[in-house]
N, C-alpha and C positions, 0 to 999 in steps of 0.2 A: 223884247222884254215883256214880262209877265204884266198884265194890267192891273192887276193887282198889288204888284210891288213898287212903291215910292222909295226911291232912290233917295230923296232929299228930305225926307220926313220919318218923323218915329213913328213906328208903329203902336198901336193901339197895345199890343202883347209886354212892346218895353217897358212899361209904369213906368215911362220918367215923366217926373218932375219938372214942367220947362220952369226954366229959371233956376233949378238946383246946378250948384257947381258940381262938375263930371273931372274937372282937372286934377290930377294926383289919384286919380281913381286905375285900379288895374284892367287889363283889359283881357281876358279869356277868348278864345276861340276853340271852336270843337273840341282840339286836340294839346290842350296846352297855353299855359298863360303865353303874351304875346310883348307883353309892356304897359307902360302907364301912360295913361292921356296928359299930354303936354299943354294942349289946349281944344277949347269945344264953341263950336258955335249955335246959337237955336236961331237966326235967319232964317225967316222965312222962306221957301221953295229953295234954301241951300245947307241945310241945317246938318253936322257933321262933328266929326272930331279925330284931332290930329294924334297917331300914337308913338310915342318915343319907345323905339323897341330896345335900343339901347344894342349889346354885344350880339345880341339873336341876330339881328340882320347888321352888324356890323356901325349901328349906331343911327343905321337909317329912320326915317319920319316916313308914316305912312297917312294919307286922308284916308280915313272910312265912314262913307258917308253914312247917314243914322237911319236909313232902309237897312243897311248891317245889322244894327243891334237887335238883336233877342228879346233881350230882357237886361234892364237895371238893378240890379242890389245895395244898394243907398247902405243899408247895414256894414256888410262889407265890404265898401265902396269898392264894387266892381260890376262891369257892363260885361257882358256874355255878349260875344256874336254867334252869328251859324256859321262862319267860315271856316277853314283849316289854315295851318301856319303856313301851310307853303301857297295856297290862293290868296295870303295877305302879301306874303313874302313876294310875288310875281305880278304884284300891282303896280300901276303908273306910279312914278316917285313922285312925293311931295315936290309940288316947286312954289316954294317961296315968294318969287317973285311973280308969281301970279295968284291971280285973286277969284274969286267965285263968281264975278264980274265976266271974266273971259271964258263966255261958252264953249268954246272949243277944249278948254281943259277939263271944264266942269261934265263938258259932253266925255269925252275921252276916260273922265273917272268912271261914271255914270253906266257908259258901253259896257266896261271890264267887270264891272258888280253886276251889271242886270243880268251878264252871261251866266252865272249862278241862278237866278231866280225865274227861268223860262218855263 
């Protein structure tokens, strides 16, 4: 993974706002809107947010963590990543019942995005 890329933190480039709510905000990628953020977290060294793609991926939840994002548009509440729908599409699934707590998932997310960013 690129040294330069934090997986778990926003980048300088996204203008976000910590503390602004990202929830109900759409979500873009390269090639195409992707779905709306279900939920977001600013967490410290795990800071992220879940996106409900809805029929695109058959209804699936994806984590992308906020090394993902681009850039934020608070205007028209939408977050830009650099990814493509089908690099989102072919991510680790959401699992619920794990938490940012268990490194081995948090790792697992983390591997699949930094392989982008080398």
């Amino acid at each position: 993974m690129s040294a330069t890329w934090d997986a778990w933190n926003y980048r300088e480039s996204a203008a976000r706002t910590a503390g602004s709510g990202l929830v109900g905000y759409r979500v873009h990628a390269t090639d195409g809107d992707i779905g709306k953020i279900d939920d977001a977290s600013d967490e410290v060294g795990t800071s992220r947010i879940v996106v409900d793609t809805g029929p695109w991926i058959f209804g699936r939840k994806v984590v992308l963590p906020a090394g993902t994002v681009e850039r934020v548009d608070d205007t028209e509440q939408k977050v830009y990543v650099d990814l493509t729908k089908e690099q989102i599409k072919n991510s680790p699934e959401w699992d619920e019942s794990s938490t940012m707590d268990d490194s081995e998932y948090r790792n697992r997310l983390g591997s699949y995005y930094g392989g982008f960013y080398r």
